[in-house]
KOLGULO-127594 format. One record per residue (C-alpha): residue in three letters; x, y, z. Coordinates in Angstrom, 1 decimal, always signed. Each point is the difference from the previous one (the first is absolute). Layout:
N
+--------+--------+--------+--------+
! residu !      X !      Y !      Z !
+--------+--------+--------+--------+
!    ALA !      X !      Y !      Z !
...
+--------+--------+--------+--------+
This chain:
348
+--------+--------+--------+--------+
! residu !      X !      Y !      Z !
+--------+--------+--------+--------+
!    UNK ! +168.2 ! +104.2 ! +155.0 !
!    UNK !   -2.5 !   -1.4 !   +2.4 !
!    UNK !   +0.9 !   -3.3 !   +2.0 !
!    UNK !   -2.8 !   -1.7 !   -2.1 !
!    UNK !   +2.2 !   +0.6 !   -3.4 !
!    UNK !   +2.9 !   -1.6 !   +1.8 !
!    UNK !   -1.5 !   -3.3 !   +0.0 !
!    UNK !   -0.5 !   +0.2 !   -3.9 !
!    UNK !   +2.1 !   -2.4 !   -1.5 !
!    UNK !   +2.7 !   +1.8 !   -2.4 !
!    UNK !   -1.1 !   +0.6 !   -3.4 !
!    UNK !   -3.7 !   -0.1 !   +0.3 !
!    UNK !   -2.1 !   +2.5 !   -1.0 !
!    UNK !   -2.7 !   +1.6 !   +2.5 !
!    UNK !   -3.7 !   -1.3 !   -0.5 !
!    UNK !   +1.3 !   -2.1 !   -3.1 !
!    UNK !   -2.7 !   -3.2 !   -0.5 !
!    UNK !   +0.6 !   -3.6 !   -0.8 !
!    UNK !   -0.7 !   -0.5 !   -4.2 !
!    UNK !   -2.8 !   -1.7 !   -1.3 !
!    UNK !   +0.1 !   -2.3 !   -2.3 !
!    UNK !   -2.0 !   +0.0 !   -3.5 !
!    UNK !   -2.6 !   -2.5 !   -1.3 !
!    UNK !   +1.1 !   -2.0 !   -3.1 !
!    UNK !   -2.1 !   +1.1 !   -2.9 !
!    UNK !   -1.4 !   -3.3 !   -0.9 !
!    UNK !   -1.3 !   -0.6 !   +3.5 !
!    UNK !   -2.4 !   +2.9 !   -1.2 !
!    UNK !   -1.0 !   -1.3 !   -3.0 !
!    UNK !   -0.8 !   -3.6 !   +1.3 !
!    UNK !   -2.3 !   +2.0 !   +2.6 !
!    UNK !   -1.6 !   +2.2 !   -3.2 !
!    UNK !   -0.6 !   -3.0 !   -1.7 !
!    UNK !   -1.5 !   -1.5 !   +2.8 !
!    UNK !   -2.2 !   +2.5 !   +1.1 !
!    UNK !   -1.7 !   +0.0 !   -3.8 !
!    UNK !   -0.4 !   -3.1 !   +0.0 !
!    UNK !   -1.7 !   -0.4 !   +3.3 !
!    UNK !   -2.3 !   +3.0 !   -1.2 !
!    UNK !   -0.6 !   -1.4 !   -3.5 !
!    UNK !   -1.3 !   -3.4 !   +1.7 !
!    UNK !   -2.1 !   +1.9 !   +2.5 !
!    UNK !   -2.0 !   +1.8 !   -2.8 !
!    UNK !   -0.4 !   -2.9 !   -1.9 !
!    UNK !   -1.6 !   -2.3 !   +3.1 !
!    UNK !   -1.9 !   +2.6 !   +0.1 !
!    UNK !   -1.2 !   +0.3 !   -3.2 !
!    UNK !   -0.7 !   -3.9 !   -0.4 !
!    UNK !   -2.3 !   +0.0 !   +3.3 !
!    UNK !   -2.2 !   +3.2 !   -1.1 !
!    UNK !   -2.0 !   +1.9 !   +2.2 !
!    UNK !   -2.5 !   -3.3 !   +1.5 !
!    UNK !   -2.5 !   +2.2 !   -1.7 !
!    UNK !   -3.1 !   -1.3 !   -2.2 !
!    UNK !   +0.7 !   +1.6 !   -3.3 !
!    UNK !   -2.4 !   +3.2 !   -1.3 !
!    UNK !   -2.9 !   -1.1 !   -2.0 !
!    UNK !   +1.1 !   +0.9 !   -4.0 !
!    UNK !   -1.6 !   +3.4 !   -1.4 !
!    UNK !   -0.9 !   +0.5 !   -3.3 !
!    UNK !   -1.1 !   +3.0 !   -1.9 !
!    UNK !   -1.1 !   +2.6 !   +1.7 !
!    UNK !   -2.6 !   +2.7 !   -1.8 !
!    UNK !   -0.5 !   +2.7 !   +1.7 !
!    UNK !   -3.4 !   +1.9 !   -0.2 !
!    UNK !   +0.3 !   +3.9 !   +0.6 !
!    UNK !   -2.9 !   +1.6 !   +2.1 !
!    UNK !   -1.4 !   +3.6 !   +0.6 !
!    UNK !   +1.1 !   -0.5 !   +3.6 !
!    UNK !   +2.3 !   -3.2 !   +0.2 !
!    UNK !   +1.7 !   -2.8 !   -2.4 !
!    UNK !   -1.3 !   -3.6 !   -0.1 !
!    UNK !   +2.5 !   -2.6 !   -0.5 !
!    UNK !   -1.3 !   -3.6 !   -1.6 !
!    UNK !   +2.2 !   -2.4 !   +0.5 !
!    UNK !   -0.2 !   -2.6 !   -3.6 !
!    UNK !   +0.9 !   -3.7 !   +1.1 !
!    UNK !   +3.0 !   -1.7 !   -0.6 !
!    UNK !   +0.5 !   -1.8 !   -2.8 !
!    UNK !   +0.4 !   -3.2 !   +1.4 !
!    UNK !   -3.0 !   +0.8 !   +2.5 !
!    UNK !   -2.2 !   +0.1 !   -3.2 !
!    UNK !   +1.3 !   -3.1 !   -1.2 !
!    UNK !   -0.5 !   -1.3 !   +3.2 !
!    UNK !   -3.7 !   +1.2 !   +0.2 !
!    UNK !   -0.9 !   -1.3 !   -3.9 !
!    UNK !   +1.5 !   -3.4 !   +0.5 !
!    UNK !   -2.0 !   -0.4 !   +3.4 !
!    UNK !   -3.2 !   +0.9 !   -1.9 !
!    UNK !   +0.9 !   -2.2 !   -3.8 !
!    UNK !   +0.3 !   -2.5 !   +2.7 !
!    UNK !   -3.3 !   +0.4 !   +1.9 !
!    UNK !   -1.7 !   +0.2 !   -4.3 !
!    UNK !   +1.8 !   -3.6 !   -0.8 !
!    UNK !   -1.5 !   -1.4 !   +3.3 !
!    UNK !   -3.3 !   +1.1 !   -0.8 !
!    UNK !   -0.2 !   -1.4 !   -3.7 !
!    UNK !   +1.0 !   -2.7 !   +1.7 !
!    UNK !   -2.5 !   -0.4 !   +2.2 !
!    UNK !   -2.7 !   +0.7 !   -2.8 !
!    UNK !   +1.1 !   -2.3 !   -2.6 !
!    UNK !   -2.8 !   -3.1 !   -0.3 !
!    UNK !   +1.1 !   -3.2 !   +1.3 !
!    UNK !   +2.3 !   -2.1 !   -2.2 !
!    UNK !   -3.0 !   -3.0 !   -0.5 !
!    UNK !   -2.5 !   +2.8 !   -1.2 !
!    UNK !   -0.4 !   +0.4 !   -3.9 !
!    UNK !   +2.1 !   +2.2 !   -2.2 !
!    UNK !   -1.4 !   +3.7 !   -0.3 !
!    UNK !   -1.6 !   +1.4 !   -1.8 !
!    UNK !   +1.2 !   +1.6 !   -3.4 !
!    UNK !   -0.7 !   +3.5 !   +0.2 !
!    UNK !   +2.7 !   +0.8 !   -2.8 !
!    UNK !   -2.1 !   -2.5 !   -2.4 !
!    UNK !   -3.2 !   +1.7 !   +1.3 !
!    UNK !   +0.5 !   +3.5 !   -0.7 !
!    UNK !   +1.6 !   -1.2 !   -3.3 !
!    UNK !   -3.4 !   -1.6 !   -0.5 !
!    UNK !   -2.1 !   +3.0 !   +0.7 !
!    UNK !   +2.5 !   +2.5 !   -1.5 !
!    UNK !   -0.4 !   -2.2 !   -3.2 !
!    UNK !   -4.1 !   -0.1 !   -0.1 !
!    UNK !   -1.8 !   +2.9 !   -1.1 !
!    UNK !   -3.1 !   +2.5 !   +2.3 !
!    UNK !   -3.0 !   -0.4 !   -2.1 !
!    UNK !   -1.1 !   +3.4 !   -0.7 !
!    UNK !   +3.7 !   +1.6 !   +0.6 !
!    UNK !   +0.9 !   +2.6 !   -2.1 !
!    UNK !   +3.8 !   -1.5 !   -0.4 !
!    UNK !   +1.3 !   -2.9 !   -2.2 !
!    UNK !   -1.4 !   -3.8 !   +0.5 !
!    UNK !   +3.0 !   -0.2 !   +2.0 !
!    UNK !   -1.5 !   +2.0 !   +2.9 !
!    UNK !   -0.7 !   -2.2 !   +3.5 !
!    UNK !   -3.8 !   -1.4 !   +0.3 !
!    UNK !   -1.1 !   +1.4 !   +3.9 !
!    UNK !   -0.9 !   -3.4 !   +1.7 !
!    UNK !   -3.3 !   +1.2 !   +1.6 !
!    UNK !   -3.0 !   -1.7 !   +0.9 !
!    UNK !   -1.6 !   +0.8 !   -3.2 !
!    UNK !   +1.8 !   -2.4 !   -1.4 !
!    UNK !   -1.1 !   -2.9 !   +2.1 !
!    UNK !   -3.6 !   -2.3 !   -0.5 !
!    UNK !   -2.9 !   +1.9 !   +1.4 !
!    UNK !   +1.0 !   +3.3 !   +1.2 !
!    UNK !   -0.9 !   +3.5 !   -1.2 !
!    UNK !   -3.2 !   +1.5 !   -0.6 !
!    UNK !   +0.3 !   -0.9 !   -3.3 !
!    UNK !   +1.5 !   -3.6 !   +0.5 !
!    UNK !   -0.7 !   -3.2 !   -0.1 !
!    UNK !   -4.0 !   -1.5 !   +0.2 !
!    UNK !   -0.5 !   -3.4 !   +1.5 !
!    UNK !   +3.2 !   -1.5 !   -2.0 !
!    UNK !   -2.0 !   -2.5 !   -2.1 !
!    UNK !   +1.9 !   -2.0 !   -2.3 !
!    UNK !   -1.4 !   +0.5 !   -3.5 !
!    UNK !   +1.3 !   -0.6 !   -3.2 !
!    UNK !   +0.4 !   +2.4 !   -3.3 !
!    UNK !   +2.0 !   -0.4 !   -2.9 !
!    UNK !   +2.0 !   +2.5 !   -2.4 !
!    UNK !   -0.2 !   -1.2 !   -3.9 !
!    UNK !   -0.9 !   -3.6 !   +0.9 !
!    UNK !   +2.8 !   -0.2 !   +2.9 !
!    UNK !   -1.8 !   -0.8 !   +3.4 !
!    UNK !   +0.9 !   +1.2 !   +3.4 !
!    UNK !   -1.6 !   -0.9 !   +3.7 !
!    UNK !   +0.3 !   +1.3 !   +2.7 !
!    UNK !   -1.6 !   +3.2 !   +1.9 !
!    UNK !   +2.9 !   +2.9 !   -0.6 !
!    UNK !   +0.8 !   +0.7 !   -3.5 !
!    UNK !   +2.4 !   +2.7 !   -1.4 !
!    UNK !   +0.6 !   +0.6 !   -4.0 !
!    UNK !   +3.0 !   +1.1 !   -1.6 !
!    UNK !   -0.4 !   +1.4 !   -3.3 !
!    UNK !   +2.5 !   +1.5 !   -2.2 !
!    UNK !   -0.8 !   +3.6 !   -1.4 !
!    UNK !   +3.1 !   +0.7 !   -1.9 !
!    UNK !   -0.2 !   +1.4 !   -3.4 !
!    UNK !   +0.2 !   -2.9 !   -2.1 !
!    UNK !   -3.4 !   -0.9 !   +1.3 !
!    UNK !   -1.2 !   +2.4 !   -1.8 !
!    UNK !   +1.1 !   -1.6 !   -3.2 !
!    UNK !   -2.3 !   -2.1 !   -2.7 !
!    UNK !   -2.2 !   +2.7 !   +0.1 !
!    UNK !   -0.2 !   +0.4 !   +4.0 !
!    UNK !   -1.9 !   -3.3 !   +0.3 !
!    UNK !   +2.1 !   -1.9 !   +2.4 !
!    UNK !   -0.6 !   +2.6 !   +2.8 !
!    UNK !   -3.5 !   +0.0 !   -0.5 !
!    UNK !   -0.9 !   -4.1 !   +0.1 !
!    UNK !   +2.7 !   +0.3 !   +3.1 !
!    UNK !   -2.7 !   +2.5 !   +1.3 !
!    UNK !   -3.3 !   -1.7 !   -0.9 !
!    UNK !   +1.9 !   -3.6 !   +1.5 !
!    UNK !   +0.7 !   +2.3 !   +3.4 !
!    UNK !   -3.6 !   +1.4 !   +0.0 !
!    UNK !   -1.3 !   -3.6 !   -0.3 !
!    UNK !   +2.0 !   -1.3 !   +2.4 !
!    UNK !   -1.1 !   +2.8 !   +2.3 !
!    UNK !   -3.0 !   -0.1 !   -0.7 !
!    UNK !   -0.1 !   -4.2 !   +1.7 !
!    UNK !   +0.6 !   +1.1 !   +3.4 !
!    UNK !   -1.7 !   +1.6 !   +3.2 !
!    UNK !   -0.1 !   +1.3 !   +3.0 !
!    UNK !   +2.0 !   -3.0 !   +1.2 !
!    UNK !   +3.0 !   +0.4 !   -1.8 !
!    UNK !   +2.8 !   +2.1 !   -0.7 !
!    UNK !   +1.8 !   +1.3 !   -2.7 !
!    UNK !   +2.5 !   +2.4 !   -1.1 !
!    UNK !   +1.1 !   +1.5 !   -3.6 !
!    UNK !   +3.8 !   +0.7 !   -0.9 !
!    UNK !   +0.5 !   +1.6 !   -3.5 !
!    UNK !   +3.4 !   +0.4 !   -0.5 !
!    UNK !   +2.4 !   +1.3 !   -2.8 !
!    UNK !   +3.8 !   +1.2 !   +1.0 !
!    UNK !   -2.1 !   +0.2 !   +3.8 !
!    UNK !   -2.4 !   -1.6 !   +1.6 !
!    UNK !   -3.8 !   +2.0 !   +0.9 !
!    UNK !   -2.3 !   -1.5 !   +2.2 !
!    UNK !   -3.9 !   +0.9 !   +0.3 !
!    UNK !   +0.0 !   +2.4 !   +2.9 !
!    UNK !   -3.9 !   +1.2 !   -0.3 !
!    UNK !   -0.4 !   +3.9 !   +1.9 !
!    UNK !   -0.2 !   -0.6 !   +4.1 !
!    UNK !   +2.0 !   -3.2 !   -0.2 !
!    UNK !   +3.5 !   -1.4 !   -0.2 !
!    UNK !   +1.8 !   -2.3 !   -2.9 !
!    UNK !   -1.3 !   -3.4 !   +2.2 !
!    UNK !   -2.4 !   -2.8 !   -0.8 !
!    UNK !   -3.4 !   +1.2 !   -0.9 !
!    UNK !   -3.2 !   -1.8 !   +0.7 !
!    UNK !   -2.0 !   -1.7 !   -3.0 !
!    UNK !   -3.5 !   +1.4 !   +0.7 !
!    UNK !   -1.7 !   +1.8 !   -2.6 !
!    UNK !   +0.8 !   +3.9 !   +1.1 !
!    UNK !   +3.5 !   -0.9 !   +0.2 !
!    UNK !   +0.0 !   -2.1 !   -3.6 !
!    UNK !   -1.5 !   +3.0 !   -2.0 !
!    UNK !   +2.4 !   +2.6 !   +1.0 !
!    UNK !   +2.9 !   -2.8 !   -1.0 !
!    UNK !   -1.4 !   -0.3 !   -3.0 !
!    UNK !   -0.5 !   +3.6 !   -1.0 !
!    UNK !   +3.6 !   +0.2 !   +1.0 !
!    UNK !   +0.8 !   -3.0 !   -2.1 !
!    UNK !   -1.8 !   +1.5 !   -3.0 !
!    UNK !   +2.0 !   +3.5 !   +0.1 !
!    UNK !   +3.7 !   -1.3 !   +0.3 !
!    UNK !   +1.9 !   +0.7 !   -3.1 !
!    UNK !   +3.3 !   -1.8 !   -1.1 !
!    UNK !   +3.7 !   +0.9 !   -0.3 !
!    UNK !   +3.6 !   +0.3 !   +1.4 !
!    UNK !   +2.8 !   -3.1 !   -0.2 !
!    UNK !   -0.5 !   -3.0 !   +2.2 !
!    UNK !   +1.2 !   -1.0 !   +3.5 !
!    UNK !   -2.0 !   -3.7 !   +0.7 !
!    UNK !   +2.0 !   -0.5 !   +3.6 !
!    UNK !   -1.3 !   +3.3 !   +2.1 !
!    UNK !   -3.6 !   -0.6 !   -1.1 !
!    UNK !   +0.0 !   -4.3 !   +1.2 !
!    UNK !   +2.1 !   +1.1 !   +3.1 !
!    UNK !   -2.5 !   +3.1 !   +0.6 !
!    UNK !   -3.1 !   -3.0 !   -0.2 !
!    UNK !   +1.7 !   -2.6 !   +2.0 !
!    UNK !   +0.1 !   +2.7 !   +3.1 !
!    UNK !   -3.4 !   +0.2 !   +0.2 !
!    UNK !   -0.5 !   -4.4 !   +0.7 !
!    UNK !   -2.2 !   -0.6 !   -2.5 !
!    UNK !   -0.9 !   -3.8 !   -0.5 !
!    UNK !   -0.1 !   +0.5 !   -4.2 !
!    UNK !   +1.9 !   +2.3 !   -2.3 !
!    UNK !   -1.2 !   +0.4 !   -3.6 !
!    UNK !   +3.4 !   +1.4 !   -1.5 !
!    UNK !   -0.6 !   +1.2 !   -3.9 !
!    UNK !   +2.5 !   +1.8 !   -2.0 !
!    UNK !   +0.8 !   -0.1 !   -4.1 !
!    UNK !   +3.8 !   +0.8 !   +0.8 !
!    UNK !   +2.4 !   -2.6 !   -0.3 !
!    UNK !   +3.2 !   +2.6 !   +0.3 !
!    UNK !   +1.1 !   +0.6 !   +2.7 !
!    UNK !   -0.1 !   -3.5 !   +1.1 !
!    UNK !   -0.2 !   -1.1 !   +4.0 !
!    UNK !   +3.5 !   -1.2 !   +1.0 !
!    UNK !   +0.5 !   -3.5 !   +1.8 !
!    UNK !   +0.8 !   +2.0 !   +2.8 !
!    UNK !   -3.4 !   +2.0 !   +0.0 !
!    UNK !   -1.7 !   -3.2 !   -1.0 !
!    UNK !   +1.0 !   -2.1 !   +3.3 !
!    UNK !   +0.0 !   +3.6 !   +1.8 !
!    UNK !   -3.9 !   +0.0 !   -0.7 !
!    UNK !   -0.6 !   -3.6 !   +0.2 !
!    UNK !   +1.3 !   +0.8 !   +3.6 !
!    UNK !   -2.3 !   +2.2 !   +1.0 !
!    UNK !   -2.6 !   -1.4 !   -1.5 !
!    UNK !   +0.4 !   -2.8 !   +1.9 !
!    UNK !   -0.1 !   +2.0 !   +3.4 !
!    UNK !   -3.0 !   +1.5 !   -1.2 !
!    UNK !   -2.1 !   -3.2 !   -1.1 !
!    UNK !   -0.5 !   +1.7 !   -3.1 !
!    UNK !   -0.5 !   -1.5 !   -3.4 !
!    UNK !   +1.4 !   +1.8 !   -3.2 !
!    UNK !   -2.2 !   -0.5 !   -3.5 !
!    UNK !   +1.8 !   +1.2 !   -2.8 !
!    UNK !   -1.4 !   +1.6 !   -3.3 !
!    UNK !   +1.6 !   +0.7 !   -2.9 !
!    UNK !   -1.0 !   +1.9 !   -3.3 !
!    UNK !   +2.1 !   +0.0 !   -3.0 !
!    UNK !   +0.2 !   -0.2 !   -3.8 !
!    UNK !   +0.7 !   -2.9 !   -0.7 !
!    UNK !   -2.3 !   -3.2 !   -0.9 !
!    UNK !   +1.4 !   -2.0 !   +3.4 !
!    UNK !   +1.5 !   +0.7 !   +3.0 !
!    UNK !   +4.0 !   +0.3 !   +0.2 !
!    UNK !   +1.7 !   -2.9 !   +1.5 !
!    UNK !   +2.4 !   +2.1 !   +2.3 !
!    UNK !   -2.3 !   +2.3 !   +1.5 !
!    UNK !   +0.9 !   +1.2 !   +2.8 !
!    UNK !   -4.3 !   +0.2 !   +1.3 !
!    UNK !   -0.7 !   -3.9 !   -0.9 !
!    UNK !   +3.7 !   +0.0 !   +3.1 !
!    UNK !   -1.8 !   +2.6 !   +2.0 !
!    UNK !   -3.1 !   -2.4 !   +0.2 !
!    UNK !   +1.2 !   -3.2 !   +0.7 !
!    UNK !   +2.2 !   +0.6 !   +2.7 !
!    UNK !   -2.6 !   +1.5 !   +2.0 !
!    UNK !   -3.1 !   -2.2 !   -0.5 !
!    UNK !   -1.7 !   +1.9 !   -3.0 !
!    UNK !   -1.4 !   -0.5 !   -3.4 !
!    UNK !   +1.4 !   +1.7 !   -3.4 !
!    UNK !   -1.4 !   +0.8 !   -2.8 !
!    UNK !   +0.9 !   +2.0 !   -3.2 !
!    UNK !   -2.5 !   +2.0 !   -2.2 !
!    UNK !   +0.5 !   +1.0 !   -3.5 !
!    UNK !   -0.8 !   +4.1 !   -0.2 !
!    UNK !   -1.1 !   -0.5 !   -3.9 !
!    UNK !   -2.9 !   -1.7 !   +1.1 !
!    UNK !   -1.2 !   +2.3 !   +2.5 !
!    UNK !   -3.1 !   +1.7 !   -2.1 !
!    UNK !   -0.4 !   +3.8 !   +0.9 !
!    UNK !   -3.3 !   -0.7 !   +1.8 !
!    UNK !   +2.3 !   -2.6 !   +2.5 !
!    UNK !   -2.1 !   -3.1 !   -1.6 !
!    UNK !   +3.3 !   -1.9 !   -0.8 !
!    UNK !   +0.9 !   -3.7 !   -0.1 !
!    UNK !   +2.0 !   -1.2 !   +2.8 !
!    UNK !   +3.7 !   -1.5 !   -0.6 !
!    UNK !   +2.0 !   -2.7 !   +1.4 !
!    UNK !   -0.8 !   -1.2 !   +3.5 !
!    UNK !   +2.5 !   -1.9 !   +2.4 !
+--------+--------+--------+--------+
């Protein structure tokens, strides 16, 4: 034994340590605990506060184009983008009706739905459709113009059957339906000789215009002119009445084309003769007429041939006349003689 071991005390063992002693188990857990939690609220601050970064613009679709030697990628807007982009420009559209609307203190505007249901409801002299078929509105339908227009406008005065008219543009309605052609044919032929005559009373300084109608209206549209007013001089008269001579009658009836068709052309008289008291003119087609009559300064004779020894007392003709200036007067057919040397009927 070396003098160091003898100062050992007794019972020891060499190089023998001093214990440790162990941690409690829930001092370890509290730690756990608290080191997740401390992580857990770390990631979270985190979180909330975000990267300080302005976020990406939004993408939408993407289409993708394939080349020979590359691919082309169009980017489609965002949805909201678009929304964005169409309520900026409905915007700028409201702001500019608004800026072109008349001032409040101007007049109302003008009807354009009651327009075009005038013109869709007056018929094209000369068209191949129905009486329903829009008359153009063309300067050959206004006082002097045309080559074959109006003279020097002088008022005159003619008459049809004993029924006067004056003024310096004259247009005649006739009736050509079938039932003219009954008693023989005779009342289309004195309608024709009273045209002629009536023709025959004016010149170079009036103007005139023939509508024969039956289920449509036809006006005189002589070769190298258009269905307008025609002068009154003599070259002009003889080819009307040639035409007048030649037109033959039948079909049904349709009065309200044929008056509209006349009242488009501004004539100062209307001689308006039919033999057809079915179909009748409505109120409505009555006052529509008196309407435009008025706009037109035109004056609306009325003629009427029938059967019977006098007039009716509801006709619709004797209506058609008064309420737009004009004379009416009804013929009995039976007296019409085959030569057209007849007696005239009542006169109002």
């Amino acid at each position: 034994m070396s003098p160091a071991d003898s100062t050992m005390p007794a019972g020891s063992l060499p190089f023998e340590s001093t214990p440790r002693r162990a941690v409690p188990a829930w001092v370890m857990s509290v730690v756990l605990h608290v080191i997740l939690m401390t992580s857990a609220g770390l990631m979270l601050a985190a979180r909330e506060r975000g990267t300080e970064q302005a976020p990406d613009r939004p993408v939408g679709i993407a289409i993708v184009q394939a080349m020979p030697d590359r691919n082309e990628y169009k980017i489609q807007p965002d949805l909201q983008e678009r929304e964005a982009v169409e309520g900026e420009a409905n915007d700028s559209a409201v702001a500019a009706m608004a800026a072109a609307a008349p001032p409040a203190g101007l007049n109302a505007p003008l009807d354009l739905q009651g327009v075009l249901a005038e013109l869709s409801a007056t018929p094209m002299p000369g068209s191949t459709g129905t009486t329903g078929d829009a008359m153009q509105a063309s300067d050959s339908t206004r006082p002097g113009t045309g080559p074959l227009g109006d003279g020097g406008s002088k008022p005159t005065t003619t008459m049809v059957f004993g029924v006067s008219g004056t003024g310096s543009r004259f247009v005649y309605v006739f009736d050509r339906s079938d039932s003219m052609n009954g008693h023989g044919g005779r009342p289309l032929q004195a309608a024709k000789i009273e045209l002629i005559k009536s023709l025959r009373s004016l010149t170079e300084q009036q103007s005139f215009q023939i509508v024969f109608y039956n289920n449509r209206a036809q006006p005189f549209v002589p070769a190298g002119s258009t269905a307008q007013m025609l002068t009154g001089g003599e070259a002009m008269r003889f080819r009307a009445e040639q035409y007048v001579r030649n037109m033959t009658a039948f079909g049904g009836t349709e009065h309200e084309g044929a008056i509209k068709m006349a009242l488009r052309m501004h004539p100062d008289v209307i001689f308006f003769l039919t033999d057809a008291r079915i179909p009748r003119l409505t109120g409505r087609q009555l006052r529509e007429i008196r309407a435009r009559a008025e706009r037109a300064g035109t004056t609306i004779h009325a003629i009427e041939f029938g059967a019977d020894g006098v007039s009716p007392a509801d006709s619709f003709l004797r209506q058609l006349a008064t309420d737009n200036g004009g004379q009416y007067r009804y013929l009995d057919v039976r007296e019409f003689q085959a030569d057209g040397d007849w007696d005239a009927g009542d006169e109002e």
